[in-house]
N, C-alpha and C positions, 0 to 999 in steps of 0.2 A: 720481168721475172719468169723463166721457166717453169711449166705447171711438173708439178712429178710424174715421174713414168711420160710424158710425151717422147722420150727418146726410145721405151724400151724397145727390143727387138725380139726377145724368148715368144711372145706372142703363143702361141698353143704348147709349145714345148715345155712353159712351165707347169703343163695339166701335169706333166710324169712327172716332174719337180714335187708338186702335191700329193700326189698317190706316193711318191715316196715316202714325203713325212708323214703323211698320217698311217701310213700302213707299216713304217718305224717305231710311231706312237701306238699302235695297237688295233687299230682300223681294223674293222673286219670289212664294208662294205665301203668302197666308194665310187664315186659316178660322176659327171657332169653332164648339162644338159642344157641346149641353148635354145631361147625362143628366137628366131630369126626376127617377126615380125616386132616385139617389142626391143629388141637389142638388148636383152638382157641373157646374162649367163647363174645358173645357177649351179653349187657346187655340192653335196649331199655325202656324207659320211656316217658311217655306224660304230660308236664306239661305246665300249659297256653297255650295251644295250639303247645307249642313247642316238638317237638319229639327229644330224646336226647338219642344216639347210641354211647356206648362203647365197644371196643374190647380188651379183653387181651389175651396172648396167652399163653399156659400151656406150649407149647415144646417150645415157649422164655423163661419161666420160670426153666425150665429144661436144655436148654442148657447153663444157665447163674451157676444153679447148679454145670452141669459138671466141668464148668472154674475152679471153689472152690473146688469142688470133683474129681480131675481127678481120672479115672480107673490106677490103676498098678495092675502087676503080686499078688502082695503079699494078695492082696483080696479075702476074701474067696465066690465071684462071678464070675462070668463067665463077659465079656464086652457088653453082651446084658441083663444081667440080672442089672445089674450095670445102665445101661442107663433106663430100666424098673422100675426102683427106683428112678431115676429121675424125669422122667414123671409121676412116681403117686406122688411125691413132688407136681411137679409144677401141675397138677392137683388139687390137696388139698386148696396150695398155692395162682393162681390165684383168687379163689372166696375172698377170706377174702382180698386179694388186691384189688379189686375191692369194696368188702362193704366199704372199712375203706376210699378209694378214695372217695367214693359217700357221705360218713358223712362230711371228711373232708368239702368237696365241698359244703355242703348242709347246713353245720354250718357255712361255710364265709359266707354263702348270709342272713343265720336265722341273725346274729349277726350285719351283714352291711360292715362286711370287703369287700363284694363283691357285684356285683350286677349278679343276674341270667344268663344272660346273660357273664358278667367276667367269672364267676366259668364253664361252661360251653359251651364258644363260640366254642371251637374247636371241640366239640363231637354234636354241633345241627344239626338235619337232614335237606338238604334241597332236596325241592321238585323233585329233580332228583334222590335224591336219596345215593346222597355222602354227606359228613359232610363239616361243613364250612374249614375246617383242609385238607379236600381229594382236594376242590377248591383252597384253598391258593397254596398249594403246587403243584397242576396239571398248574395251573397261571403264578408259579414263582413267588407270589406276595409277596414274602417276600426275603430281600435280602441272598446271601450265608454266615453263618458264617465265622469268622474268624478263620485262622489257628492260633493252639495254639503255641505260641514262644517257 
């Protein structure tokens, strides 16, 4: 089975895909920002006052690849060139995850399936500087799932 987004190709082009919609939806600020060393991309937008901070991460995206892709011998790669293929997947891959997250998101609230807040609670910044998502779970405020039977 094909992982999603392994095929996409928009790759950074969907950054203007995004500034579009949220700045459609009423964005006042938005930004992205990428940590080279951890392969994570973060996405940052201000809207009603609310600053709303996403993270996804290229080498999650890559090693969820490898699981579907394992390296063997019979490849005509080398195990570092093979894993290098990977990460410009998930490279590629992250952005266009992340626009189509932000539409999804942006279309429950346009339509009324959600409210701003709903589509959004776990990624809003708060004034410290963590997300409401980094307190809940710094907290414990949510109880442990259940093991699966």
């Amino acid at each position: 089975m094909a992982l999603p987004y392994e095929n996409a190709t928009s790759g950074k082009n969907a950054i203007d895909e995004m500034q579009r919609i949220c700045r459609k939806f009423g964005a006042d600020d938005f930004g992205i920002k990428e940590n080279f060393k951890t392969g994570s991309v973060l996405v940052q937008f201000k809207h009603r006052n609310r600053v709303i901070q996403i993270e996804a991460s290229s080498k999650g995206y890559a090693s969820a690849w490898l699981r579907e892709h394992p390296y063997t011998s019979r490849m005509r790669s080398t195990r570092q060139q093979h894993e290098a293929k990977a990460l410009k997947r998930g490279n590629t891959a992250v952005y266009s995850i992340l626009r189509d997250w932000i539409k999804g998101q942006v279309t429950a609230v346009e339509i009324g399936m959600l409210s701003f807040e709903g589509a959004f609670l776990g990624q809003i910044l708060l004034p410290d500087g963590n997300t409401v998502l980094d307190h809940v779970q710094s907290k414990n405020l949510l109880p442990a799932p259940e093991a699966r039977k």
